[in-house]
C-alpha positions as CSV (number, residue, x, y, z in Angstrom):
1,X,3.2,-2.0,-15.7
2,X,1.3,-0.6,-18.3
3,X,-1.9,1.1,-17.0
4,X,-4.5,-0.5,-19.0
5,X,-2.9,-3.7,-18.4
6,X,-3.8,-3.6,-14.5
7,X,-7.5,-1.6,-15.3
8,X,-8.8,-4.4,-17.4
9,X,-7.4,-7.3,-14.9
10,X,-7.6,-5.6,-11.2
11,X,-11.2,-6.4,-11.4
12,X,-10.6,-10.4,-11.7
13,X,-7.8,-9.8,-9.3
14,X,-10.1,-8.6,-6.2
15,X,-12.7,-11.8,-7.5
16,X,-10.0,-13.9,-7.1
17,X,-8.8,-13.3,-3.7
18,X,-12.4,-13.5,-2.2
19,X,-12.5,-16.3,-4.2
20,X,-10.0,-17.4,-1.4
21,X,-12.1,-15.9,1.5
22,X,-13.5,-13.0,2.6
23,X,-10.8,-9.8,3.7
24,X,-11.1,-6.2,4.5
25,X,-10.2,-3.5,2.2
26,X,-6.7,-2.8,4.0
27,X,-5.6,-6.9,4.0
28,X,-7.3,-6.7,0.0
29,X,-5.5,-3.4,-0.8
30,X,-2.2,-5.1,1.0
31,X,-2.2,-8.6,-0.9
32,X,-2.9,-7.1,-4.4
33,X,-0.4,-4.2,-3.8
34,X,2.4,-6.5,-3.2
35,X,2.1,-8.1,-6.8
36,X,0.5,-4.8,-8.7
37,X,1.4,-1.6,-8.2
38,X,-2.5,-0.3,-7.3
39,X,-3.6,3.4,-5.3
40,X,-5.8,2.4,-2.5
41,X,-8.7,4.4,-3.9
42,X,-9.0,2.6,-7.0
43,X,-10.0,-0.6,-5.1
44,X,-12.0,0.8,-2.8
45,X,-13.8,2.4,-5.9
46,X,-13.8,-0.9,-7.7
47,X,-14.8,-2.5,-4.3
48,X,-18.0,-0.1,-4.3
49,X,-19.3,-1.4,-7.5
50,X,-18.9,-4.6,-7.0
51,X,-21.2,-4.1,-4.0
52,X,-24.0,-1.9,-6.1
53,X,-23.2,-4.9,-9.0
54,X,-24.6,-7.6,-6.0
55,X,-21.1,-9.7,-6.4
56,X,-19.7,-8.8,-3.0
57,X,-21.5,-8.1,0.3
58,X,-19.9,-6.5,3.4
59,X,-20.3,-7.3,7.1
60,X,-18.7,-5.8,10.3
61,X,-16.5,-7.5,12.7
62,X,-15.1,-6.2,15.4
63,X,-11.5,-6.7,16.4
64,X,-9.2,-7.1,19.2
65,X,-7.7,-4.1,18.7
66,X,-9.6,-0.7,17.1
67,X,-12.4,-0.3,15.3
68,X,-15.2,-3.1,13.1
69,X,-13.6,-3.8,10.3
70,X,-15.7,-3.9,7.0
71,X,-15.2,-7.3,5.7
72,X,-16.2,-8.4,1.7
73,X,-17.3,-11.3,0.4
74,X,-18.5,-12.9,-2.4
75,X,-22.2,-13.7,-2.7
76,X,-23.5,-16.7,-5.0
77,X,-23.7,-14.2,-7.6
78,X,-20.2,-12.7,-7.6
79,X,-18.8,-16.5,-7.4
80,X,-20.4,-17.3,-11.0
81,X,-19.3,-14.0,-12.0
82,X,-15.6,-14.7,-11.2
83,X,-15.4,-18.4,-12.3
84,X,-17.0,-16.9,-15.9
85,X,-14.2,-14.6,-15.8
86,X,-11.5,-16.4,-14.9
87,X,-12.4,-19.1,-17.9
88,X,-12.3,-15.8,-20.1
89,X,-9.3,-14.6,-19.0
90,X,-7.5,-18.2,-19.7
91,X,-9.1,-18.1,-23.0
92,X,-7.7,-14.4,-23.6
93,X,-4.3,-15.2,-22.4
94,X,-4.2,-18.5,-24.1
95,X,-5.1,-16.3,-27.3
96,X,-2.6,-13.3,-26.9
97,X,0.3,-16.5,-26.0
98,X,-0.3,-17.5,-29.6
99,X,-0.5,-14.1,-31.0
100,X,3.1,-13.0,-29.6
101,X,4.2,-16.3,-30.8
102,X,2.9,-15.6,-34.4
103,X,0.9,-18.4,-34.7
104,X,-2.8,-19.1,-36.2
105,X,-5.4,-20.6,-34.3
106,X,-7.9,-21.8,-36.6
């Protein structure tokens, strides 16, 4: 997949699976990995800023098995964030649709 194909989406990507409930980087890195090909660093990265941007908090939870686990999840914020960017994406993909099928939208 082309490369800025996945840098300009990845971000709505993460939004959306919080969207869905809260995960740790690994199960994140895991559930977007198996439909995008994405290094682990990048969301992490991505992950950061969405942190410093006030969209996502993080909490520990400890597990059964080996260390806390650093969990994300949306804050109030980060939820109007995603649903605004999820309308703009349908609009965008709505738009390109019609470019690729050479039609006008007036």
């Amino acid at each position: 997949m082309n490369a800025q194909f996945k840098k300009g989406v990845l971000e709505l990507c993460v939004l959306a699976q919080l969207a869905n409930g809260d995960m740790y980087g690994y199960e994140l890195t895991e559930r977007i990995s198996s439909q995008i090909t994405v290094a682990t660093g990048t969301l992490y990265l991505l992950l950061k800023r969405l942190k410093d941007d006030e969209y996502v908090t993080t909490y520990l939870q400890e597990g059964s098995e080996g260390p806390a686990r650093k969990y994300y999840t949306l804050t109030s914020k980060g939820k109007t964030y995603y649903e605004e960017l999820h309308l703009e994406w349908i609009e965008f993909i709505g738009q390109v649709k019609n470019l690729l099928k050479g039609e006008e939208r007036i």
